[in-house]
GUZAMAR-224729 format. One line per 3 residues: number of its first residue (from 1); for each residue x, y, z of C-alpha. Coordinates in pm, 1 decimal, padded with zeros to 6 digits. Example, Ala and Ser with C-alpha at 12.3 -4.5 7.8 and 13.67 -1.06 7.14 Angstrom:
BEGIN
1) 01230.0,-00450.0,00780.0 | 01367.0,-00106.0,00714.0
***
This chain:
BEGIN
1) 00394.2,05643.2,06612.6 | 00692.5,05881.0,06612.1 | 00926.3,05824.8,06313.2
4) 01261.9,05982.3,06335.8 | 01493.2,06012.2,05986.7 | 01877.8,06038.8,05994.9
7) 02150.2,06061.3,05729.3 | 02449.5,05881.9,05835.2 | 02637.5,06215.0,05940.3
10) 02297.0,06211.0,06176.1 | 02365.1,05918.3,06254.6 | 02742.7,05988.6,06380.0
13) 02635.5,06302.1,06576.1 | 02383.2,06130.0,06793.8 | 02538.5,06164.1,07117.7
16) 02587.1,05826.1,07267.1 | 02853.9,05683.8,07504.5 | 02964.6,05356.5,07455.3
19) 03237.8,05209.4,07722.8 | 03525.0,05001.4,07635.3 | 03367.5,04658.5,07681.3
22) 03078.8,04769.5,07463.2 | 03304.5,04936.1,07185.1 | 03527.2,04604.7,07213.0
25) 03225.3,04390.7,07169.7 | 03080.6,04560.7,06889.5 | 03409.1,04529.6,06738.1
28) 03402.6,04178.9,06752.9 | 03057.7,04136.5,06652.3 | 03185.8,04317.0,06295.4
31) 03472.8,04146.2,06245.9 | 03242.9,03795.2,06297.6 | 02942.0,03964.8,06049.1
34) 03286.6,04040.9,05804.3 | 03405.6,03673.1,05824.4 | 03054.0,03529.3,05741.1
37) 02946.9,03768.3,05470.2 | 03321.9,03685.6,05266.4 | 03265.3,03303.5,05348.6
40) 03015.7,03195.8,05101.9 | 02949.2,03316.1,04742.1 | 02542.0,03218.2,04797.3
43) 02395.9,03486.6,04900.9 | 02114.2,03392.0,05053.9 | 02328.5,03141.3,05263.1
46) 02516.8,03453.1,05405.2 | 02242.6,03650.7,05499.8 | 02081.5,03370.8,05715.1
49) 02381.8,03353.9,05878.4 | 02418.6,03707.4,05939.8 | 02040.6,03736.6,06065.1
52) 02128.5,03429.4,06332.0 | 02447.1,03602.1,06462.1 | 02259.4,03962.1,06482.1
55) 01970.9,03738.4,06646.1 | 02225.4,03627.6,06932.2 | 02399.8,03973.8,06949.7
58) 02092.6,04274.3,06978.8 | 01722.2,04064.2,07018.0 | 01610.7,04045.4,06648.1
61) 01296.5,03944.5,06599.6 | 01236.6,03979.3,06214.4 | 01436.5,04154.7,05931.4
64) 01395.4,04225.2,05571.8 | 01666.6,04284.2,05355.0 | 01550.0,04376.0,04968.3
67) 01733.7,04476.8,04702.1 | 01722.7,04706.8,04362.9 | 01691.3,04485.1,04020.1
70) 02003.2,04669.7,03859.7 | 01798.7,04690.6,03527.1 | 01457.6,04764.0,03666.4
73) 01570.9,04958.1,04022.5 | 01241.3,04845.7,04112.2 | 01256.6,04641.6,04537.8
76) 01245.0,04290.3,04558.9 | 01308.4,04064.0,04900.2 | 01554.0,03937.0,04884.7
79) 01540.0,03713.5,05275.4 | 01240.8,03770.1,05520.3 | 01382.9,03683.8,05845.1
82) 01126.0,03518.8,06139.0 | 00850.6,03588.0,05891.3 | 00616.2,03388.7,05748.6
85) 00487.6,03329.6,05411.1 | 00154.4,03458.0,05573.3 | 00270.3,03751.0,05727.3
88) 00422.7,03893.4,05442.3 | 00051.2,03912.7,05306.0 | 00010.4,04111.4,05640.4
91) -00138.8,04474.0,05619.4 | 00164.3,04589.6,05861.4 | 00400.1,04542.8,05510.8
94) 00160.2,04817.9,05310.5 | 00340.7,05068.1,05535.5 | 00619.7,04926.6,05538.0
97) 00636.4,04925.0,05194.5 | 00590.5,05317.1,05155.2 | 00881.4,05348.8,05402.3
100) 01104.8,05135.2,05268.3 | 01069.5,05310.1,04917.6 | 01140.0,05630.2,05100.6
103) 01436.5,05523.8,05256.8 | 01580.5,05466.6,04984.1 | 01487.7,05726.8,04753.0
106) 01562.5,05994.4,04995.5 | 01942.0,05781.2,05165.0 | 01849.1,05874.4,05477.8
109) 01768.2,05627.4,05781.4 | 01449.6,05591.5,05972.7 | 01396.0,05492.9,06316.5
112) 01044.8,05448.5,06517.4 | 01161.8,05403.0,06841.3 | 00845.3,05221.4,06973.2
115) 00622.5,05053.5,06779.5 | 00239.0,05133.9,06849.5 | -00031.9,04849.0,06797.0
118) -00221.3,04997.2,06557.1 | 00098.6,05015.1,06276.9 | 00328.0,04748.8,06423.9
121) 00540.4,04747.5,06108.7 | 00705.0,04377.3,05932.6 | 00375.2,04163.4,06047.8
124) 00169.7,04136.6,06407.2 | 00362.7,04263.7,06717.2 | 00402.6,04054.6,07037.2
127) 00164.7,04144.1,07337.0 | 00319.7,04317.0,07612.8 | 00671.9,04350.9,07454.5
130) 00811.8,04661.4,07335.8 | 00962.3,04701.3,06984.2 | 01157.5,04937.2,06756.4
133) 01202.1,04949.0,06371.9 | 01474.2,05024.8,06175.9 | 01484.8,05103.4,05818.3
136) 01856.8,05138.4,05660.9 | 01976.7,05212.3,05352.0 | 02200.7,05032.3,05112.5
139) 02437.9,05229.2,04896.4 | 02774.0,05257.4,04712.0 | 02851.5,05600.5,04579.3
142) 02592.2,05713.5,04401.9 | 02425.6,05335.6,04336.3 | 02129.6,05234.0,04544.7
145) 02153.1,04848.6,04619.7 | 01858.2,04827.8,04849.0 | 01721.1,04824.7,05210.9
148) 01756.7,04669.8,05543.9 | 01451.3,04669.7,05750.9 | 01473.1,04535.0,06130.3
151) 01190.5,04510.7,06428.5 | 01407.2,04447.1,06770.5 | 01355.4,04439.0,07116.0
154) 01336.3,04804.3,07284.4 | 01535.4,04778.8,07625.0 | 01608.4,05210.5,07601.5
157) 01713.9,05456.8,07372.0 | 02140.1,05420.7,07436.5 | 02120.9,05067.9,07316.2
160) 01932.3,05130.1,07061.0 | 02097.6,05389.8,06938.1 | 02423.1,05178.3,06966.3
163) 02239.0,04896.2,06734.2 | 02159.7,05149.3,06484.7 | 02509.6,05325.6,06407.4
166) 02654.8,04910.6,06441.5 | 02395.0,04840.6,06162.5 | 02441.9,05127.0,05972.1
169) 02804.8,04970.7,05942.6 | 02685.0,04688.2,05847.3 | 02452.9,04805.9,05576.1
172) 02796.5,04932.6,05413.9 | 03005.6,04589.0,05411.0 | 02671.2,04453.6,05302.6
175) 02674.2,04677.8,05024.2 | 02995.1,04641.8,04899.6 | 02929.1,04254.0,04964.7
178) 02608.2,04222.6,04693.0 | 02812.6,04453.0,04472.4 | 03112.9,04215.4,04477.3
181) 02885.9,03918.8,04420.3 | 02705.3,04085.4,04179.7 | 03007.6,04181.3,03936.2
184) 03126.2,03820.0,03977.6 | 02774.7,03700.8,03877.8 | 02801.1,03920.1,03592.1
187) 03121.2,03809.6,03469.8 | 03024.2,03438.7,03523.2 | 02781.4,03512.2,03309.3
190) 02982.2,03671.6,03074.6 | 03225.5,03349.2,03068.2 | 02969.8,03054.5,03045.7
193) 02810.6,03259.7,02735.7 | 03189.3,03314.0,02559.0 | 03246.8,02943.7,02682.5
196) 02921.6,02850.2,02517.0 | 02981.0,03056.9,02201.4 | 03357.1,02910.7,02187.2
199) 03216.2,02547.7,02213.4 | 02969.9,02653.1,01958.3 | 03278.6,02759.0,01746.0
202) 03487.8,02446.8,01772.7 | 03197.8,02225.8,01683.7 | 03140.7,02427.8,01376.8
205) 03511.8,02482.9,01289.0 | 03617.5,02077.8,01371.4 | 03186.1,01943.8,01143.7
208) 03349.8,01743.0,00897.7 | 03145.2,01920.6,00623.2 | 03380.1,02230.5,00644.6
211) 03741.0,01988.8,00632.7 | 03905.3,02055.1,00325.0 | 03922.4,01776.5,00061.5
214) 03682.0,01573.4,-00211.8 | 03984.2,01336.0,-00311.7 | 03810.1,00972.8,-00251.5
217) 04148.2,00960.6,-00028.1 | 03970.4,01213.1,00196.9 | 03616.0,01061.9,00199.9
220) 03753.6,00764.5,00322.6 | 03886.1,00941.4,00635.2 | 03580.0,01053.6,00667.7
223) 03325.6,00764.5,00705.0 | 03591.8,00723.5,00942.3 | 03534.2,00994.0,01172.4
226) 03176.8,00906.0,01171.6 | 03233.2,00532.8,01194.4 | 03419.3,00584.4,01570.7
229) 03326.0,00958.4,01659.1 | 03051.2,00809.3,01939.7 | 03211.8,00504.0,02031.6
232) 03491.9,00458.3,02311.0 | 03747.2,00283.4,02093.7 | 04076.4,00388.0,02118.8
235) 04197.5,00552.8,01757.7 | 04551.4,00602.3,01645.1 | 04605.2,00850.7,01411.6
238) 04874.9,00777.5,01085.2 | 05022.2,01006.6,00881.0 | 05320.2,01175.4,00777.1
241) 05418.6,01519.2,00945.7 | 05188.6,01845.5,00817.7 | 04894.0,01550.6,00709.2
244) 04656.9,01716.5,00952.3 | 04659.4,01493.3,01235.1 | 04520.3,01660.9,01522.8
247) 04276.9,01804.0,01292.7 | 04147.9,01472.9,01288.7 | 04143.1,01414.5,01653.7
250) 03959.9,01743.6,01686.9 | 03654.6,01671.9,01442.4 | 03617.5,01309.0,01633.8
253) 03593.7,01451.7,01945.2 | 03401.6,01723.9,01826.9 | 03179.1,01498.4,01675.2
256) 03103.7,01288.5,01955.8 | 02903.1,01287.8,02260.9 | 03206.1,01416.7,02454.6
259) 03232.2,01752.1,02236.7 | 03106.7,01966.9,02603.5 | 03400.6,01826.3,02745.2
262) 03762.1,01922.3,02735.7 | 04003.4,01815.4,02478.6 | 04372.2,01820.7,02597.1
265) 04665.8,01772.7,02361.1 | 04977.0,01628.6,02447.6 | 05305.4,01651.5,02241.8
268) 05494.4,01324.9,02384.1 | 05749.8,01436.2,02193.3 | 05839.1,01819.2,02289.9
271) 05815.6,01731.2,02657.2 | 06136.4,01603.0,02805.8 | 06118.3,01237.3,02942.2
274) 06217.0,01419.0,03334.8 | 05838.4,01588.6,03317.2 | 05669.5,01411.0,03060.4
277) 05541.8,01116.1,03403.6 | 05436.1,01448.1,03619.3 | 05237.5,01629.1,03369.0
280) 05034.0,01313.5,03255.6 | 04984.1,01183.7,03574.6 | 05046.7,01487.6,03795.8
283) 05152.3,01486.0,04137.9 | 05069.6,01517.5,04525.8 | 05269.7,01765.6,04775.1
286) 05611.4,01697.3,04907.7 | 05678.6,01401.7,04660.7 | 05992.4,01551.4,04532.0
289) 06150.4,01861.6,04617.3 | 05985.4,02120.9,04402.7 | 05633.4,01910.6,04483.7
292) 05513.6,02278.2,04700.1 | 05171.2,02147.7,04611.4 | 04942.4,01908.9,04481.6
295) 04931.3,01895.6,04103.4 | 04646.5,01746.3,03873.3 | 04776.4,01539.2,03574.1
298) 04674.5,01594.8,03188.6 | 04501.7,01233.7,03226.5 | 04268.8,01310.7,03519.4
301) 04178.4,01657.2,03376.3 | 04038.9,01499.8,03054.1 | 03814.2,01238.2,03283.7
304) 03496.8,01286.2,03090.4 | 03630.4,01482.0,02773.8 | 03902.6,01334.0,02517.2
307) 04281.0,01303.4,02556.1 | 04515.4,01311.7,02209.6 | 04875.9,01203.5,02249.9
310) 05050.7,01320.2,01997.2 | 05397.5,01133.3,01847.7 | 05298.8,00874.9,02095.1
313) 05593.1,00648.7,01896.0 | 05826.3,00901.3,02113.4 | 05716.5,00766.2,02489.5
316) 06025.4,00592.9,02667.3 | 05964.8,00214.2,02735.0 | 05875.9,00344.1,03146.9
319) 05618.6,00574.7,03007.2 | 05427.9,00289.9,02827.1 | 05401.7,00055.5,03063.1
322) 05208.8,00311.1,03242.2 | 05021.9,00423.7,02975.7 | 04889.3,00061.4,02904.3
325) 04773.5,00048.8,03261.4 | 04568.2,00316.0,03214.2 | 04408.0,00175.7,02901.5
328) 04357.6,-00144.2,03091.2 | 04239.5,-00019.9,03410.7 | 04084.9,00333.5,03347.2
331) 04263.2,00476.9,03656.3 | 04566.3,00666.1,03727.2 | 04793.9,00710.6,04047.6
334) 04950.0,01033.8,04091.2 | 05327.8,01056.1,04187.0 | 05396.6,01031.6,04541.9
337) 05054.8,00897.9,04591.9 | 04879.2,00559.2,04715.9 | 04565.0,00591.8,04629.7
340) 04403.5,00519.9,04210.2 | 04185.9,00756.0,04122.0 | 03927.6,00652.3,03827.6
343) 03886.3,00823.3,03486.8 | 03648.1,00815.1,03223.1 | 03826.9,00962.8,02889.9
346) 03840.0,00896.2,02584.4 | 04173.4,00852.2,02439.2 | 04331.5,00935.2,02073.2
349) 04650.7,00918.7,01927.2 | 04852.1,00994.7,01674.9 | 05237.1,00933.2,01511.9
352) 05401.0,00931.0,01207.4 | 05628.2,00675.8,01270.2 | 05664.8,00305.9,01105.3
355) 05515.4,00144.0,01477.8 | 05510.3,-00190.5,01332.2 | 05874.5,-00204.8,01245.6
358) 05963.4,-00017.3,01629.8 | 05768.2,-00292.7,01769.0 | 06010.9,-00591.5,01584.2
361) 06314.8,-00366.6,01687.7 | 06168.9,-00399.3,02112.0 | 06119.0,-00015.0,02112.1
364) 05766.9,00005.0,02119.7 | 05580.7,-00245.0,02323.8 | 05339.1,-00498.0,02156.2
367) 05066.6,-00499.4,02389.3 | 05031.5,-00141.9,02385.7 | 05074.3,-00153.0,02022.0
370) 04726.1,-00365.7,01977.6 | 04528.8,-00141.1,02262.4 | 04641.1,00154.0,02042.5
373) 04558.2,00043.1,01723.7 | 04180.9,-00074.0,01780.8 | 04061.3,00179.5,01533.9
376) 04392.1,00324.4,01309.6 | 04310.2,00632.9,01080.2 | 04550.5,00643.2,00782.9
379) 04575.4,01025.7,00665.8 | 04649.5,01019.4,00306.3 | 04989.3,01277.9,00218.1
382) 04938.7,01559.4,-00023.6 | 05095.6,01417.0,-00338.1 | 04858.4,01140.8,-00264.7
385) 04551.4,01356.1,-00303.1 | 04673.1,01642.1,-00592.4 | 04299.3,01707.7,-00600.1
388) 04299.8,01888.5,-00348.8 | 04572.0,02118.9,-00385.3 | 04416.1,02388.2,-00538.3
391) 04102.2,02349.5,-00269.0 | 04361.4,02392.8,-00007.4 | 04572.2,02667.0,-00152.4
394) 04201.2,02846.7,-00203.5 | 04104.9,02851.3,00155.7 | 04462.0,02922.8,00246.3
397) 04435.7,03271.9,00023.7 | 04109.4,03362.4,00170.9 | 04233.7,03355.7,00485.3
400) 04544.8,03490.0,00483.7 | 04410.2,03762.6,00254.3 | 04162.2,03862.9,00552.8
403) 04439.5,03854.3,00822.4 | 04659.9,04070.1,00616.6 | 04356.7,04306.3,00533.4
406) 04459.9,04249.8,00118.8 | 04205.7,04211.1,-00138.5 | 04387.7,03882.2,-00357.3
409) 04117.5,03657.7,-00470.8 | 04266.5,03417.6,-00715.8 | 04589.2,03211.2,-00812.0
412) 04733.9,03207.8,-01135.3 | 04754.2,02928.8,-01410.2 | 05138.9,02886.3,-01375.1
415) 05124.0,02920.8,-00981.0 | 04856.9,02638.3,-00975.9 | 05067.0,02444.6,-01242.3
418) 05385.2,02517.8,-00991.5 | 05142.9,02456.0,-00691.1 | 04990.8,02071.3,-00824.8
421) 05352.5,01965.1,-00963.4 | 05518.3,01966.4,-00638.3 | 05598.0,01650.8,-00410.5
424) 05476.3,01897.9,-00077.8 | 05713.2,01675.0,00167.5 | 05555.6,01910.7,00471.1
427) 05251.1,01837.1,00363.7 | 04930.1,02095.0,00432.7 | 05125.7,02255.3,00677.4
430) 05413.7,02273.8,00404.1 | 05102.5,02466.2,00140.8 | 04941.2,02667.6,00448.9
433) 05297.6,02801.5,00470.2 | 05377.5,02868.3,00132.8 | 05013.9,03041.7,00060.2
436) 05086.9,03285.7,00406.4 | 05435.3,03366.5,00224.3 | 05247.9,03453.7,-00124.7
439) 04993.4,03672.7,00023.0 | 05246.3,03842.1,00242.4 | 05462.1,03947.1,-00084.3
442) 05163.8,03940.7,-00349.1 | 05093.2,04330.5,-00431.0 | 04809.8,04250.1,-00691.9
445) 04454.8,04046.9,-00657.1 | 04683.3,03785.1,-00843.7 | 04913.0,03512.3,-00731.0
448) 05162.0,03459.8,-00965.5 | 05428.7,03199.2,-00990.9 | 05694.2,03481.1,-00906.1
451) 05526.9,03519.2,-00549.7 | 05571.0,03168.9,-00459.1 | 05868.8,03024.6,-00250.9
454) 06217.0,02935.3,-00420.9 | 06172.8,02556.1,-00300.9 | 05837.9,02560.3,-00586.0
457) 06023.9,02821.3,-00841.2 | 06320.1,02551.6,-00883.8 | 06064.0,02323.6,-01075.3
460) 05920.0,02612.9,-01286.2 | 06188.1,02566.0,-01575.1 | 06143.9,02158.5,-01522.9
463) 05765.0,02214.5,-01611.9 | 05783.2,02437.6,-01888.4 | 06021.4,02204.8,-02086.6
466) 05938.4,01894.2,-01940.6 | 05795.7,01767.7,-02312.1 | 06153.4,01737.6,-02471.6
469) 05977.9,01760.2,-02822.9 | 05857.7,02103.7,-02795.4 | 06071.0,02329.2,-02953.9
472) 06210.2,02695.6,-02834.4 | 05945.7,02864.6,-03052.6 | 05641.2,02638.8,-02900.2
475) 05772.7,02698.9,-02529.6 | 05786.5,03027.7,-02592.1 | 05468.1,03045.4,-02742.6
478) 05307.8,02848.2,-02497.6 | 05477.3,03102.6,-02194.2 | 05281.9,03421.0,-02382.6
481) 04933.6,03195.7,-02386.3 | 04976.3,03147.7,-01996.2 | 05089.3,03529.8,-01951.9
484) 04737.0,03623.3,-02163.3 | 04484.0,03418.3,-01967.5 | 04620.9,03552.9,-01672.1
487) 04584.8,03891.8,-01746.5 | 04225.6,03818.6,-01909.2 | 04137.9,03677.3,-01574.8
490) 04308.4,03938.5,-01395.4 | 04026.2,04159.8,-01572.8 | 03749.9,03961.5,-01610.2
493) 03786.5,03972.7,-01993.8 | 03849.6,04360.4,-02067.8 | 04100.2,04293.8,-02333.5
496) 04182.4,04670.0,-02317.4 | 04265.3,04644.6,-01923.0 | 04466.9,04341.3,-01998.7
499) 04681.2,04553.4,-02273.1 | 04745.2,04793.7,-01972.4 | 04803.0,04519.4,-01738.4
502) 05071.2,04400.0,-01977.0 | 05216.2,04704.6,-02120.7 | 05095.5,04672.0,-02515.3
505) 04828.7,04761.6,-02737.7 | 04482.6,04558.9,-02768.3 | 04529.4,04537.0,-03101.1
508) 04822.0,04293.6,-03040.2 | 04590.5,04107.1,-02742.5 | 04331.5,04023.3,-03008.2
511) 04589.6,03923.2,-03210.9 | 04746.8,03700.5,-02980.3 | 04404.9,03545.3,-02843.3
514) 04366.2,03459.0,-03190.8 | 04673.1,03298.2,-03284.6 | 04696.6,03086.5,-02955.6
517) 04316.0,03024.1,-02999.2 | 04277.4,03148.8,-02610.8 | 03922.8,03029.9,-02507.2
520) 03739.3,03074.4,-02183.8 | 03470.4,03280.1,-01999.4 | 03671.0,03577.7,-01889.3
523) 03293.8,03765.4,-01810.2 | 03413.1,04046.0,-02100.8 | 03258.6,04363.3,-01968.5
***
C-alpha cells in the first residue's frame, strides 16, 4: 500500500488542471457544503448532511470525522458515515487509528491512492472496486480540532487529486464551523449556570426568612405569603407608597412553584395610556404604522411565570375591560390580530389607592374590582410598625457601608431616638434613603443625629423638650448622658478613649458616669 503525505502548500503545488465547468462546479458544491454547515446549530445534523451531499458529488463510500476533547486533546468520533456499529470493531480501524493520530500530530495530509486487500482501511473493501483513502486534518491556527477520514471511489489520479484539494477546503470551513459551535456551546453554558446561580439568588434574596420585620404587623403578611404563594389566586397588593410592595410580589412568586419562571413588572402608571395596550398585549406587523414587526406583549411573555401590575388603580376604563377578559378567559389577542392566543400566568397586583371609594365614583370597574381582590395583602406603613425601625435602619447601614467601602457599624442613641420618632410618610423607601444619605456623610463608625437629613433634625429640639416639666438644667443634663453613652459605645467602654473622643479628661468621664448613674455593658477593655 503506497501512502503519500502532503501539507497543504503540497497540496496547492500538485499540478492538476481543472477546466472551467469543473472549477465552476466545485464552486458550487462549496458554496452548497457552506449553506448546510451554517444552517443548523446540531452538529451532528450538519455533518450527515454534508456526508449525503459529498456522497452525490465525488462517490463516498464511508467517512469518519473525529474530533479533539478540548480538555483531554485525546480523538473521539464524532459521525461514522456508511459504517456500521460492527465495522467499527473491524481490524481495518487499528490502522486507521495509528494514521489518523499521525495526521494530526504531524498537520500534514495523507493519501493512499489505492487501497490493497490486505489493509483496506475504515472496515472491509468491496470486491472488484477500486478505492482511495484520505486522511485530512482539522486545524485553526495553532489549535488541532480533529480529523476527516474518507474511502472513495478511485476513477484516476486528476480526480482524485481534485477531491482532495476540494476537501482540504472543506476541512477548513469545517474547522472554523466546530470552533464557532463550540464557543457558543461554551457560552451557553456559561449563561444557563449564571441563569441558574441568578435564580438561585432571587429565591434566596425574595425566602421570607431574610424580609425585614418581627412587628406582629409583619408576621401577619407573612402567613400571607405562604397562605397563597402555591395557589393561582389572583392577589392585590395594599399599601401606601415606599411600604414594600413589589417586595411582596417578589417573595410570592419566589415562593411558589412558578419561581423558574419569569417575573415581569409592570408600572401601569409610568407608561403613557398611547403604549400602555401594545406593551401588555403586544402587537403583529403592519397594524399601525410603526408596526415594522411582530411584537410579543408583557402578558404572553409571563405565560407560565408571574405577572405584577403595579398602580393598577391608574389603568384607563379601555384598559380594564381588557384586562378583566384576560382574567376571565386566560387568553390574549394581540393588536392587529384575529387570532387568541392562551396563557397560563399567574397574576399580582398592587396600588395604593382607596379602590373601594374609585369604584363608588365609576372610575374603577366593579367586576374587575372583585377578580382583583380574591386574595388582598394589606402592607402595614412604617409608623405602624416602629419596631422595626431600627431593624431596618440596621440592614440599611450594613449595606450601604459595604457599597461605599466605609467601616460604620452602629447608630447612635439620639439618631435612633430621631430615627423611631418620625411619622416616615415615604415609608422604607423614605429610611433606605435617609440611611444611604448618613453613610454617605458619616466620617466615623458612628451615626449620629447630626448625619441625618434636615426633614428628621427639625424634630430633634421637639424630642429633647417634649416633657414640658423638665427644666433647662435636667435637659441639659440629660443631652451630656446621651453624648457619654455614645462615646462609651463608640469605644467599647475605654473611658480613656471616650475622654479623647470628647475632648476632656477621664477624670471628668468617671465623674460624669457617676453623677448620671450611666449603666450598660460597654465591653471595658
Amino acid at each position: 500500500m503506497s501512502v503519500k503525505t502532503f501539507n497543504n502548500k503540497e497540496l496547492d503545488n500538485q499540478s492538476i488542471s481543472i477546466n472551467v465547468s469543473e472549477e465552476s462546479k466545485q464552486f458550487t458544491l462549496l458554496h452548497e457544503i457552506n449553506t448546510i454547515l451554517t444552517s443548523s446549530l446540531n452538529l451532528k445534523d450538519t455533518l450527515s448532511r454534508l456526508f449525503d451531499t459529498l456522497d452525490e458529488n465525488m462517490n463516498l463510500k464511508k467517512a469518519v470525522l473525529t474530533l479533539t476533547n478540548p480538555y483531554t486533546s485525546e480523538l473521539r468520533i464524532e459521525v461514522a458515515y456508511g459504517i456500521t456499529e460492527k465495522e467499527l470493531h473491524h481490524a481495518s480501524f487499528e490502522n486507521w487509528k495509528k494514521i489518523n493520530e499521525e495526521v494530526l500530530s504531524t498537520e500534514k495530509a495523507k493519501i493512499v491512492e489505492m487501497l490493497d486487500d490486505k489493509d483496506p482501511l475504515l472496515g472491509e473493501s468491496e470486491k472488484s472496486v477500486e478505492e482511495s483513502f484520505i486522511c485530512l486534518p482539522l486545524t485553526l491556527g495553532k489549535e488541532k480540532i480533529g480529523t476527516l477520514s474518507i474511502k472513495t471511489l478511485f476513477e484516476n489520479r486528476e480526480t482524485l487529486y481534485q477531491n482532495v484539494r476540494l476537501l482540504s477546503i472543506v476541512t477548513l470551513m469545517l474547522s472554523q464551523e466546530v470552533k464557532l459551535k463550540r464557543l457558543m456551546e461554551t457560552e451557553k453554558a456559561v449563561l444557563r449556570s449564571e441563569n441558574i446561580k441568578l435564580k438561585d439568588e432571587l429565591t434566596k434574596k425574595y425566602n421570607i426568612h431574610n424580609m425585614i420585620g418581627k412587628s406582629s404587623e409583619m408576621y401577619h403578611v407573612y402567613e400571607n405569603i405562604k397562605q397563597v404563594a402555591n395557589s393561582t389566586a389572583t392577589v392585590l397588593i395594599r399599601g401606601e407608597s415606599g411600604t414594600g410592595k413589589e417586595l411582596v410580589s417578589h417573595a410570592i412568586h419566589y415562593n411558589s412553584s412558578r419561581k423558574d419562571s419569569v417575573f415581569i413588572r409592570i408600572n401601569c402608571g409610568a407608561i403613557p395610556e398611547s403604549l400602555i395596550e401594545s406593551e401588555l398585549f403586544g402587537y403583529e406587523k403592519g397594524a399601525f404604522t410603526d408596526a415594522h414587526h411582530q411584537k410579543i406583549g408583557k402578558f404572553e411573555a409571563s405565560s407560565n411565570g408571574t405577572i405584577f401590575l403595579d398602580e393598577i388603580g391608574e389603568l384607563s376604563p379601555a384598559m380594564q375591560v381588557k384586562l378583566l377578559r384576560v382574567l376571565q378567559e386566560k387568553e390574549v389577542t394581540r393588536i392587529g390580530g384575529i387570532q387568541p392566543i392562551k396563557v397560563n400566568l399567574r397574576v399580582i397586583t398592587a396600588t395604593n389607592k382607596d379602590l373601594e371609594t374609585a369604584v363608588k365614583n365609576n372610575e374603577f370597574r366593579e367586576d374587575l374590582y372583585y377578580r382583583l381582590n380574591v386574595f388582598p395583602i394589606f402592607i402595614p406603613s412604617l409608623r405602624e410598625r416602629k419596631a422595626d425601625i431600627v431593624l431596618l435602619a440596621e440592614h440599611f447601614l450594613e449595606k450601604y457601608s459595604k457599597e461605599n467601602e466605609k467601616n460604620i457599624n452602629r447608630i447612635s442613641s439620639k439618631a435612633i431616638d430621631l430615627l423611631t420618632n418620625y411619622h416616615w410618610p415615604g415609608n422604607v423607601r423614605e429610611l433606605e434613603n435617609c440611611m444611604e444619605r448618613c453613610v454617605i456623610v458619616c466620617d466615623s463608625k458612628t451615626i449620629q443625629a447630626s448625619h441625618l437629613p434636615p426633614t428628621l433634625q427639625k424634630n430633634e429640639i421637639e424630642i429633647t423638650v417634649s416633657d414640658k416639666n423638665l427644666s433647662f438644667q435636667e435637659i441639659v443634663q440629660n443631652f451630656e448622658a446621651e453624648l457619654i453613652k455614645d462615646a462609651l459605645k463608640n469605644t467599647n467602654g475605654n473611658k480613656a478613649k471616650a475622654a479623647r473622643y470628647l475632648k476632656t479628661t477621664q477624670r471628668i468621664i468617671g465623674y460624669k458616669i457617676k453623677q448620671y448613674n450611666i449603666e450598660g455593658d460597654f465591653q471595658e477593655e
